[in-house]
C-alpha positions in Angstrom: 0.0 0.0 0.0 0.8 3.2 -0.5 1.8 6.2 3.0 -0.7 7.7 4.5 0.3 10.7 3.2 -0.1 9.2 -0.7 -4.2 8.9 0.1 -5.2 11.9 -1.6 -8.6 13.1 -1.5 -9.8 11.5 -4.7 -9.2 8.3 -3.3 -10.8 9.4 -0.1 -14.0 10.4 -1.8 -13.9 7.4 -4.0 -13.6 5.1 -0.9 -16.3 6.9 0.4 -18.6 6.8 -2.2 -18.3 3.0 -2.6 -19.2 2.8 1.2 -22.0 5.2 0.5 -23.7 2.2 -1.4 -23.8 -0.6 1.0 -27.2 -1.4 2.6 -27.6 0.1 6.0 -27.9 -2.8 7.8 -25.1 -4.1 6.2 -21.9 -5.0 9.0 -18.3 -5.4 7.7 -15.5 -6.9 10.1 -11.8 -5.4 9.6 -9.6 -7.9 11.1 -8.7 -7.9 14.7 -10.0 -3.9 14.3 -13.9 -5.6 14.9 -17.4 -4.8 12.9 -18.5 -1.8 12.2 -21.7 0.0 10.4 -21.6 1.4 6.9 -21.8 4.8 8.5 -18.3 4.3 11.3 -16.8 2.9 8.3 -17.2 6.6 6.2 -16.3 8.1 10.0 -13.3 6.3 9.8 -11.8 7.0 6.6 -12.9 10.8 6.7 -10.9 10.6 9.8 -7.6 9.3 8.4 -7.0 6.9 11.3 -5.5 3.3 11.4 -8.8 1.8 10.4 -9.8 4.4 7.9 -6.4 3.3 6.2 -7.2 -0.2 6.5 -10.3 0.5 4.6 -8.8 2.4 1.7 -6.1 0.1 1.9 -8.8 -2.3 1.3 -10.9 -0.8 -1.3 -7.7 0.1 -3.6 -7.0 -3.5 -3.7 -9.9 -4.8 -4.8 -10.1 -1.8 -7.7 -6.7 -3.0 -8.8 -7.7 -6.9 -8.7 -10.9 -5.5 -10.7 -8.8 -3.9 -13.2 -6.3 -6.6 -13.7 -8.5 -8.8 -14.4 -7.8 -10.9 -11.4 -11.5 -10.7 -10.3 
């Protein structure tokens, strides 16, 4: 993954907006980091903390996959 300081706001609103689109009921478990709503996941990354990284960290990997052709 890229620094912290490489997440630029693009990315950050992209991440975002794919969160945007999950159900509301809808739960997602980061590792050892627990579950957490749709709406603490959007907190999180907006944030910039550890599991707002993880998230984008996350996202940008599955885009990637999606673009290689690995998915």
């Amino acid at each position: 993954m890229t620094g912290a300081s490489d997440i630029t706001e693009d990315v950050r609103k992209l991440v975002i907006f794919r969160l945007e689109s999950l159900p509301p009921d809808k739960n997602i478990s980061i590792g050892s980091y627990g579950d957490f709503s749709k709406d603490e996941l959007i907190t999180h990354v907006k944030k910039g903390d550890d599991i707002g990284k993880k998230i984008i960290e996350v996202e940008m990997t599955f885009l990637r996959a999606l673009k290689e052709g690995i998915l």
